[in-house]
C-alpha positions in Angstrom: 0.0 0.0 0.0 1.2 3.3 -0.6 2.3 5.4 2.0 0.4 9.0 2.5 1.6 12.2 0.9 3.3 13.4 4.0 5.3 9.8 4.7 7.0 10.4 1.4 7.9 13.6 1.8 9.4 12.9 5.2 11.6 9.8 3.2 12.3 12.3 0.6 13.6 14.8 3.2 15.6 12.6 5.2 17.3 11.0 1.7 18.2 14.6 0.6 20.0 15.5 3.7 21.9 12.0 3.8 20.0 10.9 6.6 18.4 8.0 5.6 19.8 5.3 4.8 23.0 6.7 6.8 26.4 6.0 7.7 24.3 3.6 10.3 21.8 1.6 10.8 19.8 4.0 13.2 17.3 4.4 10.0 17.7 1.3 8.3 17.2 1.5 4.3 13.8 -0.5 4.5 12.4 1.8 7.3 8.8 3.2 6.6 7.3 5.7 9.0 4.1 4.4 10.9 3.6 7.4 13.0 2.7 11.2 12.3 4.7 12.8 15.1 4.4 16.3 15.8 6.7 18.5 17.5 6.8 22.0 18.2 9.0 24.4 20.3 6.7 27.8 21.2 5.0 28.7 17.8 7.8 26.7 15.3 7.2 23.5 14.5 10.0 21.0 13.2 9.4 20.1 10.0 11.5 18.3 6.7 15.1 19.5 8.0 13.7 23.5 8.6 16.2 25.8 10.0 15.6 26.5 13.8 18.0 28.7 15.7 20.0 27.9 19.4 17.4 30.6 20.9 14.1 29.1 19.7 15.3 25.1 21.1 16.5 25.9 24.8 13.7 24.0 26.8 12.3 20.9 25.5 9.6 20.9 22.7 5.9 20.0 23.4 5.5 16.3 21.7 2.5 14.8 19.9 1.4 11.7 18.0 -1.2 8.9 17.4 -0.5 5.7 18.1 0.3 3.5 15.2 -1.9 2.6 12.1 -1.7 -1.2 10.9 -2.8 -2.0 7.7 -3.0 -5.6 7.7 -6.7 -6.6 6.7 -6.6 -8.7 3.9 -9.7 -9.4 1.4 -10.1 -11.8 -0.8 -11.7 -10.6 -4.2 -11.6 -14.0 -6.2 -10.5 -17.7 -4.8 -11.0 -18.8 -1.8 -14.1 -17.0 0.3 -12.0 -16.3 3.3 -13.2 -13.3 5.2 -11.3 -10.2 6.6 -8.2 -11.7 8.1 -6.7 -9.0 10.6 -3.4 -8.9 12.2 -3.5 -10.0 15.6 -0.1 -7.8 16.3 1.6 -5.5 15.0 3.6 -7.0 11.8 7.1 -6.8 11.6 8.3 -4.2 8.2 9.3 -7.3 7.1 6.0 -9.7 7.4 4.4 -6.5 6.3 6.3 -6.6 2.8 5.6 -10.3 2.6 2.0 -10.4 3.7 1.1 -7.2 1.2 2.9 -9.3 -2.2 0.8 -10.3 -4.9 -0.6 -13.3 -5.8 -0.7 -14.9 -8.9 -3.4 -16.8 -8.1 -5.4 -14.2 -6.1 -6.6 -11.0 -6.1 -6.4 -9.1 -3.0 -7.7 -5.8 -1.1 -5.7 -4.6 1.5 -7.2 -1.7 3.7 -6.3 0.7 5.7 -7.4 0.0 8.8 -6.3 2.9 11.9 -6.8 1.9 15.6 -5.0 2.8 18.5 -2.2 0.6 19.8 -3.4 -0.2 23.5 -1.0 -0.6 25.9 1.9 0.2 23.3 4.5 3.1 24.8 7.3 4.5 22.8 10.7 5.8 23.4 11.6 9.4 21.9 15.6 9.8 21.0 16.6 13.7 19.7 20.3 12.8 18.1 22.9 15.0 16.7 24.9 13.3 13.9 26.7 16.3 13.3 28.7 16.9 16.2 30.9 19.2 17.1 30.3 19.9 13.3 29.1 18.5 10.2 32.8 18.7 8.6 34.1 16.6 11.8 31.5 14.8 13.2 33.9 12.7 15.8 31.2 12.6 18.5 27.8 11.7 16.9 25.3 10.8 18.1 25.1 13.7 20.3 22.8 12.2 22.7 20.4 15.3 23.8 17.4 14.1 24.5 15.8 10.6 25.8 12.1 10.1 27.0 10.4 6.6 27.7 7.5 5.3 28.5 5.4 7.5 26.3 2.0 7.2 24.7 -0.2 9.2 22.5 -1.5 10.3 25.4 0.9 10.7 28.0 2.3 14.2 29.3 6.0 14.3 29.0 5.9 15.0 32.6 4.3 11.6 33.3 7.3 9.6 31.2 10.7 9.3 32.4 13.1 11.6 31.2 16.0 9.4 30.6 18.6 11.8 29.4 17.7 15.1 30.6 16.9 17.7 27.4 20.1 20.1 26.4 19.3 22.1 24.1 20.9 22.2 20.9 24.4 24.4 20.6 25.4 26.1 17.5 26.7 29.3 17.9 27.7 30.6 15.3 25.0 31.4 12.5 27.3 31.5 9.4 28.6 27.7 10.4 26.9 24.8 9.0 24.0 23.6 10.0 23.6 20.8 12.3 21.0 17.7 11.4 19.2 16.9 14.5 16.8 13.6 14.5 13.8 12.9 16.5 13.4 9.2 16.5 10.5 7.7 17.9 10.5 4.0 19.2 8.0 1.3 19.9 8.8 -0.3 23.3 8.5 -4.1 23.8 6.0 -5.7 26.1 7.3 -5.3 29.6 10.0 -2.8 28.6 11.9 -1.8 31.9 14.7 0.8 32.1 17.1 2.3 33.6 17.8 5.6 34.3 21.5 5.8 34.6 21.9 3.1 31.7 22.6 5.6 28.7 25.2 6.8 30.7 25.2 10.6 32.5 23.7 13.9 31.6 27.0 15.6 32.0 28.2 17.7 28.8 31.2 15.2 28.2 29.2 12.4 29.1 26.2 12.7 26.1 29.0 12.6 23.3 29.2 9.6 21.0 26.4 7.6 22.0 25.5 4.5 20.0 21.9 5.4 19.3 21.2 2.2 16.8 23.1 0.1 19.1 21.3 1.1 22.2 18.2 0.7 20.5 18.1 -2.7 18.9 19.7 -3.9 22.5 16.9 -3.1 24.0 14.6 -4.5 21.3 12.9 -1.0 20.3 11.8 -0.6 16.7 11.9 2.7 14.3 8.1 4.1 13.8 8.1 7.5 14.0 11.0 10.3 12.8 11.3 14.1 12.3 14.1 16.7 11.7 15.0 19.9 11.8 18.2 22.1 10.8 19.6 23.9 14.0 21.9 27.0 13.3 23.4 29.9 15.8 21.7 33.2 16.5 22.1 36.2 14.4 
């Protein structure tokens, strides 16, 4: 199925800037977004990779999304008369591709269907791969940034700030611009954490973290991402 308008423009955004597939596997090449998520710091929201300045990211933004939509009902418009098969969990991207190929011998219907994922939380990441700049990058990820225990509608209060938000740190407005990545998570059952196991919130401390690493350790999967360009004040 094909994704929505604003899906492929995110994929489109990310490929332009070299963010996706990377030098990594923190966006993997067959990743497709499953989740709208919306941020916004005061009146600016992040959008496609726009330019945000040092003074408009210093406190945390405000953080929305829906849970996840599955498409995964399969009708059967000639051969067998099987009815509506949904999924009874959320498919894998790979038993997605699989269970949405063609059939020679059949011809199928797959729908759309949207319903919230109860009981699902997510885990939010904001990453700088560009650190201390995009010419040198020696200590991406830049870890700025870690929430758990989210859901569409949980407060950010009510989830546990892993790593505690630093805002981003460009000063001068004629450098580069820094790429910095929201990436939004789906937790496994039971998912426990630990605070102090990303390491420490100390300035030294947040350099060169291992996002993609971290991640598939713990068994979270990509659903959700966003970007924006951060540059120094005028």
């Amino acid at each position: 199925m094909a994704l929505d308008a604003s899906f492929q423009n995110l994929l489109a955004s990310l490929a332009a800037a070299n963010l996706a597939p990377g030098s990594t596997a923190l966006i993997p090449k067959d990743f497709t977004p499953s989740v709208h998520l919306n941020l916004t710091y005061g009146h600016q929201k992040v959008s496609l990779g726009n330019v945000l300045r040092t003074s408009e990211t210093t406190t945390a933004p405000i953080v929305t999304f829906d849970s996840e939509v599955y498409c995964c009902v399969v009708v059967w418009l000639c051969g067998p008369p099987h009815p509506p098969r949904p999924s009874p969990k959320p498919p894998s991207q790979s038993q997605h591709q699989n269970e949405c190929k063609s059939d020679s011998s059949l011809t199928r219907l797959h729908m759309s269907v949207r319903k919230k994922a109860d009981g699902t939380s997510y885990t939010l990441l904001l990453v700088d791969p560009d650190a201390p700049t995009p010419e040198d990058p020696k200590f991406a990820y830049w870890r700025h940034w870690i929430v758990t225990g989210l859901t569409g509608s949980t407060s950010q209060d009510a989830a546990l700030a892993a790593t505690a938000y630093l805002g981003p740190g460009p000063k001068d407005a004629t450098a580069s611009p820094h790429r910095y990545l929201f990436l939004l998570f789906r937790e496994p059952a039971g998912f426990k954490f630990a605070r102090g196991e990303v390491g420490g919130d100390a300035f030294v401390e947040r350099r060169s973290f291992d996002a993609a690493g971290w991640a598939a350790g713990r068994g979270l999967v990509l659903v959700g991402v966003e970007w924006f360009s951060g540059v120094g004040d005028l």
